[in-house]
Each structure stands twice: as structure tokens, then as C-alpha cells.
C-alpha positions as CSV (number, residue, x, y, z in Angstrom):
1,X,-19.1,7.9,-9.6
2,X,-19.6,10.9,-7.3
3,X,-17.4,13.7,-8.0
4,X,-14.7,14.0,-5.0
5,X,-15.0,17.7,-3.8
6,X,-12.4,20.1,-3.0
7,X,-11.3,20.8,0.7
8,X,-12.3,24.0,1.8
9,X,-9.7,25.9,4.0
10,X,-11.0,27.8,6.8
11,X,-8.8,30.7,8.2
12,X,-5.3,31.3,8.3
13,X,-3.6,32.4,12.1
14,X,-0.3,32.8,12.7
15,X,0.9,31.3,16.3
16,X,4.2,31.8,16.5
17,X,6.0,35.2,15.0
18,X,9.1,35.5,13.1
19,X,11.8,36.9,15.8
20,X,14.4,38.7,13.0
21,X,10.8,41.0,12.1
22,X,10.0,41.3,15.6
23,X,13.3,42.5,16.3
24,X,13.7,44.5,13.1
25,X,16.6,42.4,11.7
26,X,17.4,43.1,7.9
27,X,18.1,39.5,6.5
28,X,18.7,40.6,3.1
29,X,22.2,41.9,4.7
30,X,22.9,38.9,6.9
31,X,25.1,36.3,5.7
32,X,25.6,32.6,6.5
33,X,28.8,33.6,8.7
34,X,26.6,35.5,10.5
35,X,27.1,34.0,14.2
36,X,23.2,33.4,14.0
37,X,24.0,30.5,12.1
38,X,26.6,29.7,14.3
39,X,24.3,29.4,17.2
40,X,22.1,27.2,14.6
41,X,25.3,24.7,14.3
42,X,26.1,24.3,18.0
43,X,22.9,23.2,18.7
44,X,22.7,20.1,15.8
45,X,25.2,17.5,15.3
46,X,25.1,16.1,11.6
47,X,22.6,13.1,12.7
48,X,20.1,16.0,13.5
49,X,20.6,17.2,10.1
50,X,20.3,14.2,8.3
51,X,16.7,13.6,10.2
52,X,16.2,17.1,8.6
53,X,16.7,15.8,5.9
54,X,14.3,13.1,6.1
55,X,11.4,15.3,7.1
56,X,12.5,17.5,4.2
57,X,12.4,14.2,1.2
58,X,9.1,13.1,2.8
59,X,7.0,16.7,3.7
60,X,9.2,19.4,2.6
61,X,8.9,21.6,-0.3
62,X,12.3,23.9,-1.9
63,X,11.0,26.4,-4.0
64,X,13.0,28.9,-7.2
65,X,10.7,32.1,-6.2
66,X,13.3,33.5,-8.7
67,X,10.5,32.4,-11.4
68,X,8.4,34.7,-10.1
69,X,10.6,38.0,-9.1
70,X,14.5,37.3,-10.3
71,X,15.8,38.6,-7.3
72,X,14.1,36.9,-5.2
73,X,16.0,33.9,-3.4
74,X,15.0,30.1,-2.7
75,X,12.7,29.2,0.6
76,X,11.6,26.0,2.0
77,X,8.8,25.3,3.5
78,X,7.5,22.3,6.0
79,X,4.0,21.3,6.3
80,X,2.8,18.6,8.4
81,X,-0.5,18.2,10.3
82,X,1.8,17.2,13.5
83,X,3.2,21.0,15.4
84,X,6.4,19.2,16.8
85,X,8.7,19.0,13.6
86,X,7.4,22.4,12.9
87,X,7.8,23.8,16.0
88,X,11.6,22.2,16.5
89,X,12.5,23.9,12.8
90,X,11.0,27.4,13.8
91,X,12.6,27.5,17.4
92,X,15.9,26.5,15.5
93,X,15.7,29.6,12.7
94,X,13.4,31.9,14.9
95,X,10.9,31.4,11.9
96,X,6.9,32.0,12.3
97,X,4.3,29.5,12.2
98,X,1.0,29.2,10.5
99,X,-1.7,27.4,11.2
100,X,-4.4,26.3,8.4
101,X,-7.5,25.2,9.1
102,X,-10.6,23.3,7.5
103,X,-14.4,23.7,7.4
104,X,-15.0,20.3,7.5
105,X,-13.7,18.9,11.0
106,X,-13.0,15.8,9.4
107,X,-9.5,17.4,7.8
108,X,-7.1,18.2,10.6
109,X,-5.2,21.8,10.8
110,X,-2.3,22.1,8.4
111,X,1.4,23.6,10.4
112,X,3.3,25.4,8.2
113,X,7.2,26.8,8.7
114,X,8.8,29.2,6.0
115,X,12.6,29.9,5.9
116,X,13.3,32.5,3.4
117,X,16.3,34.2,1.8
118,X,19.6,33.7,4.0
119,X,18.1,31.4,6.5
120,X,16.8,29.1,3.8
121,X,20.1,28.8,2.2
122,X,22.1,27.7,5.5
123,X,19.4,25.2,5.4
124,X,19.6,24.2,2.1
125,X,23.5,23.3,2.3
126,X,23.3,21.8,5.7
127,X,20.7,19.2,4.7
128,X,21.7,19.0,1.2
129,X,24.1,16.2,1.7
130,X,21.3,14.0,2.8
131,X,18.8,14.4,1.0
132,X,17.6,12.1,-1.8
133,X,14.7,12.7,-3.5
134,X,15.3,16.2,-3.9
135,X,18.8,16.7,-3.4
136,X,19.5,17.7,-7.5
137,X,16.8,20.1,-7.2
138,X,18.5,21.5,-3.9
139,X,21.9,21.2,-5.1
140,X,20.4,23.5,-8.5
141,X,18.9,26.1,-6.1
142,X,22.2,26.3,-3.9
143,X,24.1,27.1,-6.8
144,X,22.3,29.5,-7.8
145,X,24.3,31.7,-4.7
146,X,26.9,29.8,-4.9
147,X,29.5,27.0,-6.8
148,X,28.7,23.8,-4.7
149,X,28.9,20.1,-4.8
150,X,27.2,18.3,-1.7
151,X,29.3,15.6,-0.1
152,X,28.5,11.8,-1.0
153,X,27.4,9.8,2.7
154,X,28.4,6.6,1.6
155,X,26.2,3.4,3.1
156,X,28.7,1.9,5.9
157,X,28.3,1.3,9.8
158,X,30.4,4.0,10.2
159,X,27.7,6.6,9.4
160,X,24.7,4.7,10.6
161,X,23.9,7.4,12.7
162,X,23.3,9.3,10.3
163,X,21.3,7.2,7.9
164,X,19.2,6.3,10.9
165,X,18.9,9.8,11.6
166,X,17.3,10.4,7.9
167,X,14.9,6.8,8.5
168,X,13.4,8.9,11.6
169,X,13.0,11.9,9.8
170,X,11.5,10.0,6.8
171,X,9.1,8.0,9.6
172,X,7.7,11.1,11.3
173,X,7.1,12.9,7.6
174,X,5.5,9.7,6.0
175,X,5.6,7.0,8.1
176,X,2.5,5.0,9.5
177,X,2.1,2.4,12.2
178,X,-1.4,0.7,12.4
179,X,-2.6,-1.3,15.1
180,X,-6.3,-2.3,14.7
181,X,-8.8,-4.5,16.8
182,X,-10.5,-6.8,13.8
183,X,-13.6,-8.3,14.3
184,X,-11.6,-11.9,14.1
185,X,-10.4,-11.0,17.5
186,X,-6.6,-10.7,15.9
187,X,-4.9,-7.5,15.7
188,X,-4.0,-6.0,12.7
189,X,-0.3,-4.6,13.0
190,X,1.1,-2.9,9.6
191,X,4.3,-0.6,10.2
192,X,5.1,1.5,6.8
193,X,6.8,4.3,4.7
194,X,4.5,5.8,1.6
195,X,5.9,7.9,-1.1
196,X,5.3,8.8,-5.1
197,X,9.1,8.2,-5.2
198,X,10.8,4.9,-4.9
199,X,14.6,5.7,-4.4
200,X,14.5,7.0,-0.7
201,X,12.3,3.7,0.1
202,X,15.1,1.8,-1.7
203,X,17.8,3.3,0.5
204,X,15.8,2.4,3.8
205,X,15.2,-0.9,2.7
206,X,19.1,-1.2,1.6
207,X,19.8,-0.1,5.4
208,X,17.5,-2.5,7.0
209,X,18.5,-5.5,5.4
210,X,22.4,-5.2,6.1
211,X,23.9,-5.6,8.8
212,X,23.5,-4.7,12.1
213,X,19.9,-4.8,11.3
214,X,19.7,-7.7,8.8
215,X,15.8,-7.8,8.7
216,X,13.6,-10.6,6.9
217,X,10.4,-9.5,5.0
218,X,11.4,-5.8,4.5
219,X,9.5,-5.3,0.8
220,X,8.3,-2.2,-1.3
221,X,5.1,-2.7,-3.2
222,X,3.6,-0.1,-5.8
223,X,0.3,1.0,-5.5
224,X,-1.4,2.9,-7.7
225,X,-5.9,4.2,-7.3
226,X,-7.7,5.6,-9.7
227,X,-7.1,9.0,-11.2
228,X,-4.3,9.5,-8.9
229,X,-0.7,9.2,-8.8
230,X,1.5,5.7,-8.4
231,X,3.1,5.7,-4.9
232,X,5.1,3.0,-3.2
233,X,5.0,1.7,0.1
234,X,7.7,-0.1,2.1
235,X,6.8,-2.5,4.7
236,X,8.3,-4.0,7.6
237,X,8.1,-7.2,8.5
238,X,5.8,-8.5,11.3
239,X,8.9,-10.2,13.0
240,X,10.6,-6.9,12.8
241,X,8.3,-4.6,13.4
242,X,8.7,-4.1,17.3
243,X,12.4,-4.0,17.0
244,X,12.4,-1.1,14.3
245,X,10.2,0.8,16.4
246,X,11.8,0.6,19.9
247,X,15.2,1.5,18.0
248,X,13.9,4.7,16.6
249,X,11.2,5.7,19.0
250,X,13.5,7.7,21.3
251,X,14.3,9.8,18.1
252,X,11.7,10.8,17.1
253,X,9.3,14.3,16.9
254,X,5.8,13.5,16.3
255,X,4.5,12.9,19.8
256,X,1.2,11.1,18.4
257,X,3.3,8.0,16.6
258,X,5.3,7.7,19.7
259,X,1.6,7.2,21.9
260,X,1.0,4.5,18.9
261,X,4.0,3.1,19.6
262,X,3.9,2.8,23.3
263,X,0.6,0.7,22.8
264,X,2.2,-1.3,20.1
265,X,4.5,-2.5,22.4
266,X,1.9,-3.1,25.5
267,X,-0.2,-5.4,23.1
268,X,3.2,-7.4,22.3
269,X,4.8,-8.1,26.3
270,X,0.5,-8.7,26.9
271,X,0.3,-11.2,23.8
272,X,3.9,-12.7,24.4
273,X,3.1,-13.3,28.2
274,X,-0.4,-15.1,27.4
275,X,1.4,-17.0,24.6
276,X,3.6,-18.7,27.4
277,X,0.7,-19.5,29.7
């Protein structure tokens, strides 16, 4: 068996620049009452946070840097090979933007957001309560500044929004929607969710199988290659698959799933219309 070689990174540019060192703004002084952060507030209800949330479980990565200098503060960074969710985050703290890219030009560039000290802290509490993957591990650095508890979102219509706002996020970080000419002539239509850990595929599938959504055939399956780690997909049923998408499409950030998605839905009025020739 061939030995799988590493990727080589190419160089590291930064296209967008952090506005607090442009403007010579000392954050270690700031604090969350800053009216920064209150700028930051009035601009997202708590469904905007909760798909923050999402992004965060699926692509996001909280980090102790106290390990490596003890006064040194948690950050959070998001990296995603699509520039939208970045570029929605950094507009929203005034954060920079890297870009890292590949020699080979089969690997697509890598966008990368940093929040640091204060700014990653507002974040950390303001997405905290939806998070749940990593929302122990957040809840751990958080108190770390500070005593706190996140709030419980408990699972009823009344806060739908919100857990649909966290199913987008989720989508846009690990989602995938595949639509694929076969050589049978029938098109191959898979709509699904991948990730190493189970419980925030558990929760989706919880959602859509209740009511108002009540979907059939919504299954998690574990999958596991060689020499690499066991992840879990979710699917959604073939019936359901349009549906799910035309609900959440409006929502979400990555520009290239909603192109997919427009498709998918042309090849479905095109195949229902010949169907009732």
C-alpha cells in the first residue's frame, strides 16, 4: 500500500487586517461591557448565535493557550475552505483573515478567523449555550475568567428557531449535498451531516423526526476507513431531502451549497413534471 503523503502548504497572506491593531486599540484593557460588544449584540438575535454555534461544533476549534504562556487567555479559531462564514465572523469582531494555500491545486485554500483575548470570550459565552460537542470544553475555558453555568435550550417548538439556527450552522461546517449524473442514467441524490462525534448528529436527528418536521428515513450510520478515525454520518431521507433543503437554504452562508442546492431543486420540478407526462 502506497504511503499517503503529507499536504504541502504553500504561502500564508493575510486579506483582511485586524481593525482594533489598525486602529491601535489595546484589547488587553477592553472588557466585555465595552459598547464594542454591544454593537456586536445589536446586530445578532440568539438564532444567529446558535448557527454560530453550529459552525463552531462542526469547524471550530477553542483553544487553553494558557498551556503554553499562563497569562495568556482562550481564542477560537474558524477554518473552512468556504470565505463567507469567515468573512461574516471577522466583519462581526473586526478580526483579520488568513488565507492558506497549497502546492498541489488539487487541495483548495484554507480561510482562517482568530478571535483572541476579550473578543474571544464574548464569543465564548454567547455561543456557549448552544453548543454541543464542545460546550464542557467551552464552559471549562469560560470559567477560567469567570464563575459561569451556560443556560440549558431545552428541545420544544418554542425554540425551534434556534435549533434550526444551530442545524444550518452544522450544514454549512459539515454538511454535504450530492447530486451526481450515473452512468444508469438515474441521478444520485445523497443529502448528509459527517462528524467523529455522534451526539450533535443525535440532536438533529431528534429535531427532524418530531414534529413539525416528522421526517421518515432520517438514520445515522458509523463509518470507519482504514488507519483513520470512526466518524458518523446522518442522512436524510430521499423523500425529505428537497423539503430540508428549501427550509434552510435561505439561511444559510456558504454560497457554493446554496448553487448545489438551486440545481437540486431544478432536477426535481424537471423530473416531477416529466413524471406526470
Amino acid at each position: 500500500m502506497p504511503i499517503e503523503q503529507p499536504v504541502r502548504k504553500g504561502p500564508d497572506t493575510i486579506i483582511q487586517r485586524d481593525i482594533f491593531k489598525e486602529m491601535g486599540l489595546i484589547t488587553t484593557q477592553m472588557t466585555t461591557d465595552h459598547p464594542f460588544f454591544k454593537n456586536v449584540e445589536e446586530r445578532m438575535n440568539e438564532a444567529d448565535w446558535s448557527q454560530q454555534g453550529g459552525l463552531a461544533d462542526g469547524d471550530g476549534t477553542f483553544t487553553d493557550r494558557s498551556k503554553y504562556k499562563k497569562s495568556a487567555r482562550p481564542s477560537y479559531k474558524l477554518k473552512m475552505k468556504d470565505l463567507e462564514p469567515i468573512q461574516f465572523l471577522a466583519n462581526l469582531y473586526g478580526a483579520n483573515i488568513s488565507k492558506t494555500q497549497f502546492v498541489s491545486p488539487k487541495h483548495k485554500p484554507n480561510y482562517i478567523v482568530n478571535l483572541y483575548g476579550v473578543r474571544a470570550h464574548h464569543f465564548m459565552k454567547k455561543v456557549c449555550p448552544y453548543l454541543i460537542e464542545k460546550r464542557k470544553h467551552v464552559t471549562n475555558l469560560i470559567n477560567q475568567q469567570e464563575a459561569y453555568t451556560p443556560v440549558k435550550i431545552p428541545m420544544h417548538l418554542g425554540n425551534i428557531s434556534l435549533m434550526m439556527g444551530y442545524t444550518v450552522g452544522f450544514f454549512d461546517a459539515e454538511g454535504c449535498i450530492i447530486f451526481k449524473l450515473l452512468k444508469t442514467g438515474q441521478y444520485r441524490r445523497v443529502v448528509d451531516f459527517t462528524n467523529t462525534d455522534i451526539r450533535p448528529l443525535k440532536k438533529i436527528q431528534r429535531l427532524l423526526t418530531t414534529k413539525p418536521f416528522s421526517y421518515k428515513g432520517v438514520t445515522i450510520r458509523s463509518h470507519q476507513a482504514k488507519g483513520k478515525k470512526k466518524c458518523y454520518k446522518l442522512y436524510i431521507g430521499a423523500k425529505h431531502q428537497t423539503s430540508f433543503l428549501s427550509i434552510l437554504e435561505p439561511f444559510f452562508q456558504v454560497g457554493r451549497k446554496k448553487e448545489k442546492i438551486k440545481r437540486f431543486q431544478l432536477y426535481n420540478r424537471i423530473s416531477k413534471i416529466c413524471d406526470e407526462r
